[in-house]
Structure formats: structure tokens, C-alpha cells
C-alpha positions as CSV (number, residue, x, y, z in Angstrom):
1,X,33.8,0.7,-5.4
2,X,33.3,4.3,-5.2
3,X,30.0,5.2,-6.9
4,X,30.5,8.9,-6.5
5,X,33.1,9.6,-9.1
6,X,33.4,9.5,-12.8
7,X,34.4,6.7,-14.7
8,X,35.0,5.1,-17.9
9,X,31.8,2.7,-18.6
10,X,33.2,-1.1,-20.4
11,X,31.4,0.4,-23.2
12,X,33.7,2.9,-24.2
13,X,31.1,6.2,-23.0
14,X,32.6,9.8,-22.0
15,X,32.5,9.7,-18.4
16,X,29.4,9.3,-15.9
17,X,28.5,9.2,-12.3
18,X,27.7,6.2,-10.6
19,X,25.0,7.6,-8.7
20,X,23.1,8.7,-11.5
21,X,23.4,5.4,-13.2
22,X,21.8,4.1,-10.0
23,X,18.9,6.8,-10.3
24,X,18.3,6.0,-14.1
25,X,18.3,1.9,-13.6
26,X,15.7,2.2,-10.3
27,X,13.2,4.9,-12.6
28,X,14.0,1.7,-15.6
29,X,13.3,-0.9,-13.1
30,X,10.1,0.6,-11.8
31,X,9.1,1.4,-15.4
32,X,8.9,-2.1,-15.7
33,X,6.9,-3.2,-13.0
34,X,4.2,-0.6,-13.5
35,X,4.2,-1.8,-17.1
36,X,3.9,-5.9,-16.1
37,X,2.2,-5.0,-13.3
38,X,-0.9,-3.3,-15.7
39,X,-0.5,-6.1,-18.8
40,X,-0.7,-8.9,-15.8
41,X,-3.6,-7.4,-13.7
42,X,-3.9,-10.8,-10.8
43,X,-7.3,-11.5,-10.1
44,X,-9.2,-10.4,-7.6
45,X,-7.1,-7.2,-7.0
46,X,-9.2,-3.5,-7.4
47,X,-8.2,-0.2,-7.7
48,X,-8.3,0.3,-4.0
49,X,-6.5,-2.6,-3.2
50,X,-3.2,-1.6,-1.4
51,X,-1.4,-3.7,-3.4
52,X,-2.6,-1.7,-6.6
53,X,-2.1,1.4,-4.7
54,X,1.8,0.4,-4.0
55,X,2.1,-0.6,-8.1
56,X,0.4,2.9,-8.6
57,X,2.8,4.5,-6.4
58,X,5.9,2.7,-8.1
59,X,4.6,3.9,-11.5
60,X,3.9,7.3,-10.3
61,X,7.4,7.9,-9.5
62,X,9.0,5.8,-12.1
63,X,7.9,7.9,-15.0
64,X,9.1,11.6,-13.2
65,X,12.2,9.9,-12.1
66,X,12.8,8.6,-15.6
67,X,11.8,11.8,-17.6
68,X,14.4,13.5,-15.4
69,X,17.3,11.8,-15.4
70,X,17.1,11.6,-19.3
71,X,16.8,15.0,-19.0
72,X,19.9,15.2,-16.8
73,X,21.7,13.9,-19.6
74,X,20.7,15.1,-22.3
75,X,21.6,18.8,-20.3
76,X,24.9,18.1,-19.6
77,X,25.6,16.7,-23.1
78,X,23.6,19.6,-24.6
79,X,26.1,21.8,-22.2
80,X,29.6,20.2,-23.4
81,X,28.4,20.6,-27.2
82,X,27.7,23.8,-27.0
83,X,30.1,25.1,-24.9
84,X,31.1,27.8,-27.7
85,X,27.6,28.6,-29.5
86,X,24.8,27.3,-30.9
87,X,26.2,26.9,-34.3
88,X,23.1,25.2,-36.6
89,X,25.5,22.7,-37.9
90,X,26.2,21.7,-34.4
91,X,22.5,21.7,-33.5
92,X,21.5,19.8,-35.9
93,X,24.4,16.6,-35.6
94,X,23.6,16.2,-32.2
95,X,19.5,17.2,-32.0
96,X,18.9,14.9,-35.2
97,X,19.9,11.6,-34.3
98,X,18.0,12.4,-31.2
99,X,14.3,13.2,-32.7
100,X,14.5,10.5,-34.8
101,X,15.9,7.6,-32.7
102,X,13.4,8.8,-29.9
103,X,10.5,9.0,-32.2
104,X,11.6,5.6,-33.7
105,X,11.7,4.3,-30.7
106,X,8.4,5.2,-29.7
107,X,6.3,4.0,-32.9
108,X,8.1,0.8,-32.3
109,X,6.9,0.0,-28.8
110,X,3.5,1.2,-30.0
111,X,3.6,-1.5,-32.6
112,X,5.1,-4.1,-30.0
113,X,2.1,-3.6,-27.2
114,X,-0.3,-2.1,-30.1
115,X,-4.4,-2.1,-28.7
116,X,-5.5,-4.3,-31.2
117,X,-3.3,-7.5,-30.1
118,X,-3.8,-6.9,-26.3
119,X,-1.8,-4.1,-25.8
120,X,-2.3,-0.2,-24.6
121,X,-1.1,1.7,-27.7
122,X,-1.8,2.8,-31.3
123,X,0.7,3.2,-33.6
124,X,0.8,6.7,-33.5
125,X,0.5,7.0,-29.6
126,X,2.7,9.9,-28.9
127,X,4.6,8.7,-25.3
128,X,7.3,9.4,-23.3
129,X,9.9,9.1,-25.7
130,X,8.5,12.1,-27.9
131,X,8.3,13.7,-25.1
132,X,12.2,13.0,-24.9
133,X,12.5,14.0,-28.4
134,X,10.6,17.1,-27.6
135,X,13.0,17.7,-24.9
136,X,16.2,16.8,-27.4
137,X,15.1,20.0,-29.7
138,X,14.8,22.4,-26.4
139,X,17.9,20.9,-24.9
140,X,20.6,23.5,-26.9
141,X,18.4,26.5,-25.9
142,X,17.9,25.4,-22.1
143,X,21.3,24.8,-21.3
144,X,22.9,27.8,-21.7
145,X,20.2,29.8,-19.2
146,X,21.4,30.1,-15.8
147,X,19.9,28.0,-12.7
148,X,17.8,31.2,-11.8
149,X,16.2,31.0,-14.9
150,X,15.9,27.2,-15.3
151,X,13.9,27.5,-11.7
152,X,11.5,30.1,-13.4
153,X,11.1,27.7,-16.7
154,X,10.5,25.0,-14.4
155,X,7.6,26.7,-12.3
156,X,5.7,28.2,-15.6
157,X,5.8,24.1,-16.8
158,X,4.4,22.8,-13.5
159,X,1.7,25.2,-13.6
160,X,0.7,24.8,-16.6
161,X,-2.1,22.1,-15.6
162,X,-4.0,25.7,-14.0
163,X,-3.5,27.3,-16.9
164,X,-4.7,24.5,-19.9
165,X,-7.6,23.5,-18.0
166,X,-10.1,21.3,-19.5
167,X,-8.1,20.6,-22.5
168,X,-5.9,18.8,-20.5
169,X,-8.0,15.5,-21.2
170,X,-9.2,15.1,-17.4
171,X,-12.4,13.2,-19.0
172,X,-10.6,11.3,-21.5
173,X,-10.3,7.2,-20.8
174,X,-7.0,5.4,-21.6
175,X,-8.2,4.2,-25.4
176,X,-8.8,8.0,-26.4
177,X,-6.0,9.3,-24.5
178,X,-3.3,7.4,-26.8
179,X,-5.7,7.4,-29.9
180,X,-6.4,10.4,-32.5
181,X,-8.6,11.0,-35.1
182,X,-6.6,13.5,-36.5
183,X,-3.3,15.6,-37.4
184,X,-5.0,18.6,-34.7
185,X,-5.9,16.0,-32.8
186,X,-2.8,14.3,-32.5
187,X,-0.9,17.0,-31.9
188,X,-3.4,17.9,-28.7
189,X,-2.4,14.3,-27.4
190,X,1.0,15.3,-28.2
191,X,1.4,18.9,-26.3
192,X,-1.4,18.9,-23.7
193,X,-3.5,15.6,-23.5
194,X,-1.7,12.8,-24.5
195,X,-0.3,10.3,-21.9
196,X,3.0,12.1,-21.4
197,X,2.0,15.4,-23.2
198,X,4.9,18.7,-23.7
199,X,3.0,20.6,-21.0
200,X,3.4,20.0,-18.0
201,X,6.2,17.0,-18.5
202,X,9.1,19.2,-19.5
203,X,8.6,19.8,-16.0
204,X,10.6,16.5,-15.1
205,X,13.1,17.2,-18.0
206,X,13.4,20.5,-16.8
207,X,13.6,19.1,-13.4
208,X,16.7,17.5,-14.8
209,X,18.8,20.2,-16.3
210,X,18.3,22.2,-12.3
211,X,19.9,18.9,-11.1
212,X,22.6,19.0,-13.3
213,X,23.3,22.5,-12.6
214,X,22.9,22.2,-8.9
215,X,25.6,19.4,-8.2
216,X,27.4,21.9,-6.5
217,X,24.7,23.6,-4.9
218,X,23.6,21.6,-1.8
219,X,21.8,23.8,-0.4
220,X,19.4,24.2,-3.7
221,X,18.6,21.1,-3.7
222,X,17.2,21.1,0.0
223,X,15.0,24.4,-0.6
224,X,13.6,22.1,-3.9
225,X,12.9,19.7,-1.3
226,X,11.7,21.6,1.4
227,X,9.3,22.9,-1.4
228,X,8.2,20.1,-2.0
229,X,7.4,19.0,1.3
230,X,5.4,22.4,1.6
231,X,3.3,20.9,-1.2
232,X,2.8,17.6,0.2
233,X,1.7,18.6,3.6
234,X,-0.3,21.2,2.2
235,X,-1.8,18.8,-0.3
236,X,-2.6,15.8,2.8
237,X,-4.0,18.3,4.4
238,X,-6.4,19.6,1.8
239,X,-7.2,15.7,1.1
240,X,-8.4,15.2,5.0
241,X,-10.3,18.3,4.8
242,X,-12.3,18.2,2.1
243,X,-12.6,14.1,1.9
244,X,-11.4,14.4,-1.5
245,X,-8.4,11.2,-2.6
246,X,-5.1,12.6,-2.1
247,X,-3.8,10.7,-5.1
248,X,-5.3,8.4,-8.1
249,X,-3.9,7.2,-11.4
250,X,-6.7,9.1,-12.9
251,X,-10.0,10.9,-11.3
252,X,-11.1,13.0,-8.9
253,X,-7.9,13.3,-6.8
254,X,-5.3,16.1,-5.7
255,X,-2.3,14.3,-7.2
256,X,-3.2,12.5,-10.9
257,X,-1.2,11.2,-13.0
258,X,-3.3,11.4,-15.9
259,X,-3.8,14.2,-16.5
260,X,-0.5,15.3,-14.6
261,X,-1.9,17.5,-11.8
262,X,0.5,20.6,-10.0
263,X,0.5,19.1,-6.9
264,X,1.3,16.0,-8.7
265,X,4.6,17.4,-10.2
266,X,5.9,19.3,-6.8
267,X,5.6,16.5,-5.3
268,X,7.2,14.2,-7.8
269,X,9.9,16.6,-7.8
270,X,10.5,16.5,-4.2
271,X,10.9,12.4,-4.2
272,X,13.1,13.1,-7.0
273,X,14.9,15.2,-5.1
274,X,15.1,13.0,-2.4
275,X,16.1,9.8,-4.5
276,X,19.2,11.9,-5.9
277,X,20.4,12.7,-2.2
278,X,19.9,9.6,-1.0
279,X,22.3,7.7,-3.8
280,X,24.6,10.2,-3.3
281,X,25.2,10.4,0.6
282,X,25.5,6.6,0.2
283,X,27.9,7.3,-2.8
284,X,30.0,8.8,-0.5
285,X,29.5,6.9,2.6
286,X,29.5,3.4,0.7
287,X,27.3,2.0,3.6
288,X,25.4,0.1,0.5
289,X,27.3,-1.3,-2.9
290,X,24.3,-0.4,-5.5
291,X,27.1,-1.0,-8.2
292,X,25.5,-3.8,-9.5
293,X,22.2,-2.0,-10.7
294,X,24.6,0.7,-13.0
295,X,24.8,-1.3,-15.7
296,X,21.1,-1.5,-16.0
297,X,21.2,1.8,-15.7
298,X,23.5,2.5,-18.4
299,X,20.9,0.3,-21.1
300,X,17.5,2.7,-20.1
301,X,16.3,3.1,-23.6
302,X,17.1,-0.4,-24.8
303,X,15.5,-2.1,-22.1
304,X,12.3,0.5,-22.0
305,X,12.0,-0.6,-25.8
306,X,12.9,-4.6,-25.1
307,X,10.2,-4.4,-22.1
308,X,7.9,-3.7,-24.2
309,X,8.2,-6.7,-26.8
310,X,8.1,-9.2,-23.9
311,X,4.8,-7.4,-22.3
312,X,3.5,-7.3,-26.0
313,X,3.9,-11.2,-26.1
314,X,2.1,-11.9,-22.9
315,X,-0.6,-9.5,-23.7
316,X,-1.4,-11.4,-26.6
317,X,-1.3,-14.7,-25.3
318,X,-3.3,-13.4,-22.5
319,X,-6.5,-12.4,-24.7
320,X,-9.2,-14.5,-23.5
321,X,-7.6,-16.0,-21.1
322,X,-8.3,-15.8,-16.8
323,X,-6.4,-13.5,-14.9
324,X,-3.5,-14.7,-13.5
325,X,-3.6,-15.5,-9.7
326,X,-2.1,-12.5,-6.9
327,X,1.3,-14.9,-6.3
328,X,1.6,-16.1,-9.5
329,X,1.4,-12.6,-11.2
330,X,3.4,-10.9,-8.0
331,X,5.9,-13.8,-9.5
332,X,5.8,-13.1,-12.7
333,X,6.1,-8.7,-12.4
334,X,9.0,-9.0,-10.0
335,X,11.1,-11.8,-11.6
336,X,10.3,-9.6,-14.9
337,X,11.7,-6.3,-13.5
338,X,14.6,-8.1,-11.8
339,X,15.6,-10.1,-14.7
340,X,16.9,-6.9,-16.6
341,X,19.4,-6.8,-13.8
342,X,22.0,-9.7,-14.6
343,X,21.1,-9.4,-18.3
344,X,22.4,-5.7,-18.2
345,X,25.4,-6.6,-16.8
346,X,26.0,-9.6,-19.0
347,X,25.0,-7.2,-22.0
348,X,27.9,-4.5,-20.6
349,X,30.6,-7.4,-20.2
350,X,30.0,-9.4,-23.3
351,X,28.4,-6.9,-25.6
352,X,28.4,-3.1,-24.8
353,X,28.3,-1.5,-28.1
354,X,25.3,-3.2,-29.2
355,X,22.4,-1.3,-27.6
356,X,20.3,1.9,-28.5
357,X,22.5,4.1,-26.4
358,X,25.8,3.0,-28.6
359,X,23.8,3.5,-31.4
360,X,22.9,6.9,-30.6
361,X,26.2,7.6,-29.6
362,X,28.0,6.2,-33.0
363,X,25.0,8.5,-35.2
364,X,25.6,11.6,-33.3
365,X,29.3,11.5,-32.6
């Protein structure tokens, strides 16, 4: 099967590109992990470990990777809707549905892994999928600039952790990064501090709409990489020098992830970058058949959301109880990540129109 072409999806959607779908179920996938992997901590496993560091390194990537193919396509839809204007009737049919689905979304998987029953939210956590909704309102305006200007927006977002500063939470802990005692408050958590706050994550989004645009445009893509190896060295570098950690979750560290550091993002962007070329030169060389993971990537939303009731179920039953063992829990995050495989493409030959995504699509249609 040729993965490089576009094709009707079993569930009736305008048409798509395998590769992508690939992209958007291995950002899912890792999701996932990262997310088991920090509910089902195995014992006797630290922060250094390199086992944590290769979970940390998963998650690192899974959420840029995620954040921009959503914002792929949610650019190219934005782009084939408003083809002819930005009539407000128009931008409000197919923003709407959007914001509110996305925010839905997000209260619920607060509520499914919420703090007080084992889990990592609040009800009111702003997360990733505000930032999507965020996104969703922007999306009409951003894609009718050209490329050169998408490059620009795209820079003045990844630099933004230089020019926020301190406010960007660096000496916030997890429990007051997704809590708020406050409307100002919340909003702070929502633009600048939060766990995936407006600036600097449109980055990724961002990041998303210059793919899009670049399909064509080979050799755009490889000066985004070669940037973003610039970066990287530059960044190793600076970490062997100084004897400060190249990267941490959160910390004193060149690349964080929370708060999202600069170097963090041109780097991120770079292994994006990378991800999408790889998936497509195999697209077209079909040296690997990856066809099998599209269907997972076709259900992102639904199984981000559906992740997150399992994980809320095993947080609860795991309050009090010991750490699970390092096979056992290795068992238990990978068999949990690679379940979501065969059910997606059950889901897509049994049922297809019963997910978030057909929902969306029957509410803004």
C-alpha cells in the first residue's frame, strides 16, 4: 500500500495522507507511554535513571510532535474553508465546534485523572487541548499568511520564553502549575505558565501550518532542519562547557520542558522535522508498511481522552499501594500504548463514525 497518496479513510473523511496519519498515531502512541509511564512510576527507578531519561525523551517529543500535526490539520482545513474570505458566519461554523469540543475535552480528562483521586489535574487545568482550541480561533487568520510570514510568526513564538521571563513559572512544582487560585491566575496558567501555556506552544501549531505549506518545498524543510541542528550542537556544546544538564523535564537545564525553554522548541522542531521526512521517504520508497498504525492515527483525540480514563482508574487503585516492579510496570506502559493499536483499527472497521473526530466533523460540517 502506498502511504504517500490521499485516500478516502473507511470512515467516510475528505481525503488525507498516509504519512501524516503515521506521524499523528506515533506523537498519540508516545502520549501514552509518557502518561502510563508517570501514573506507574516502577520502583526503584530515579530521575537519572536511563530508563526515566528514555520515558522523558519519548514524552518530550510526543507532545511537540502532537501539538503539530494537530496543527497541520487544522491549517489545511482552516485553508480549504476559507479559500474565499474570512466571512464571520464561516468562522464561526467551523471555529465553534472546535473551542468547545477541545475545551470539553480537556475538563473531562481533568476530571478522569483529577489530583484528588490519584491523578495530576484539577478540573480547571488548562492543557494541551486549550491550547488546541487556542490554536482553532488563530487558525482562519494564520492560514492565509504566506510561508515567509508563517517563519517570522514562528520565530517571535519560540522566543518568547526570553522575552516572558520569570513569569514563565520556572519555580512552580507540578500541583501549582495545573492549579489556580484565581480567574488572573488561571489565565497566567493558561497563556504563559500553565503546563502547555499559548506562549511559546503555538510554536508547534505554528510549526504545523510551515509544514503544511512546505510539502512542496523540500528544500525548506532541510534549512528548518539544518537549523535545528545548529541549535542542538550549539546547545551540547554549551552543556559540556558550562557543566550545566543539557536537558530535564523541569530544572536547571538547557532544554526544559516545563517551562518550554528556546532551545527546547528548535530542537523539537528539528526532530519534527526529521520524523516527517523520514515517513515520507519511506512513503515513497515502501521499504516499511507502517499502514497499520494509520488508523490509530486517524482516532488522536479519542484515544488522548480514552487514555486518560484507563490511567485515571489505575491511579486510584494505586493510592496507597507499592510501586509496581521495573518489568512489571515496563509490561504494563508498553502493552498499554500498544493496545490502542488493534483497537483503532477494529474501531475504523466496525465502527468509524463513532469517535470525537466524527463528531467534530458531523458539528462543524
Amino acid at each position: 500500500m502506498n502511504c504517500n497518496h490521499e485516500s478516502q479513510t473507511s470512515s467516510g473523511d475528505a481525503v488525507r495522507l498516509g504519512h501524516i496519519d503515521q506521524m499523528k498515531a506515533i506523537a498519540i502512541l508516545c502520549m501514552v507511554e509518557v502518561h502510563t509511564a508517570a501514573i506507574l512510576p516502577p520502583e526503584g527507578i530515579s530521575v537519572g535513571h536511563p530508563a526515566a531519561f528514555v520515558a522523558a525523551a519519548f514524552g518530550g517529543m510526543a507532545a511537540p510532535l502532537f501539538v503539530t500535526v494537530s496543527g497541520w490539520g487544522m491549517h489545511r482545513g482552516a485553508k480549504k474553508r476559507f479559500t474565499e474570505g474570512l466571512s464571520s458566519r464561516a468562522w464561526i461554523d467551523w471555529v465553534l465546534p472546535r473551542v468547545v469540543l477541545l475545551t470539553g475535552c480537556q475538563i473531562l480528562v481533568n476530571v478522569l485523572l483529577a489530583a484528588e483521586r490519584g491523578g495530576r489535574f484539577e478540573w480547571h487545568t488548562p492543557g494541551v487541548l486549550t491550547l488546541l482550541a487556542i490554536a482553532a480561533i488563530l487558525a482562519p487568520l494564520i492560514s492565509r499568511m504566506p510561508i515567509e510570514r508563517l517563519t517570522l510568526l514562528f520565530a517571535f513564538f519560540a522566543i518568547t520564553p526570553i522575552l516572558i521571563g520569570d513569569i514563565s513559572g520556572a519555580d512552580l512544582n507540578w500541583f501549582e502549575r495545573v492549579d489556580a487560585s484565581g480567574t488572573s491566575e488561571w489565565i497566567e496558567r493558561l497563556l504563559v505558565n500553565g503546563t502547555y501555556p499559548v506562549l511559546p506552544w503555538l510554536a508547534f501549531s505554528t510549526l504545523g501550518a510551515l509544514l503544511a505549506d512546505s510539502e512542496q518545498k523540500p528544500k525548506f524543510r532541510r534549512v528548518v532542519m539544518l537549523m535545528g541542528a545548529t541549535v542542538f550542537l550549539a546547545s551540547t556544546l554549551m552543556s559540556f562547557r558550562s557543566g550545566t544538564a543539557w536537558a530535564l523535564t523541569e530544572g536547571e537545564a538547557l532544554l526544559t520542558f516545563f517551562p518550554a525553554s528556546i532551545f527546547f522548541i528548535f530542537v523539537s522542531a528539528m526532530f519534527v522535522f526529521i520524523a516527517h521526512e523520514a515517513l515520507l521517504r519511506n512513503a515513497n520508497s515502501q521499504r516499511f508498511d507502517l499502514s497499520f498504525i494509520e488508523a490509530t492515527g486517524r482516532l488522536t483525540l479519542t484515544i488522548y481522552v480514552l487514555h486518560f480514563a484507563i490511567l485515571g482508574l489505575a491511579a486510584n487503585a494505586m493510592i496507597g499501594e507499592p510501586r509496581l516492579s521495573v518489568s512489571a510496570a515496563f509490561a504494563v506502559t508498553f502493552a498499554h500504548t500498544l493496545a490502542w493499536i488493534p483497537l483503532a483499527n477494529l474501531h475504523q472497521r466496525h465502527c468509524p463514525n463513532l469517535s470525537l473526530e466524527a463528531l467534530l466533523r458531523r458539528i462543524s460540517s
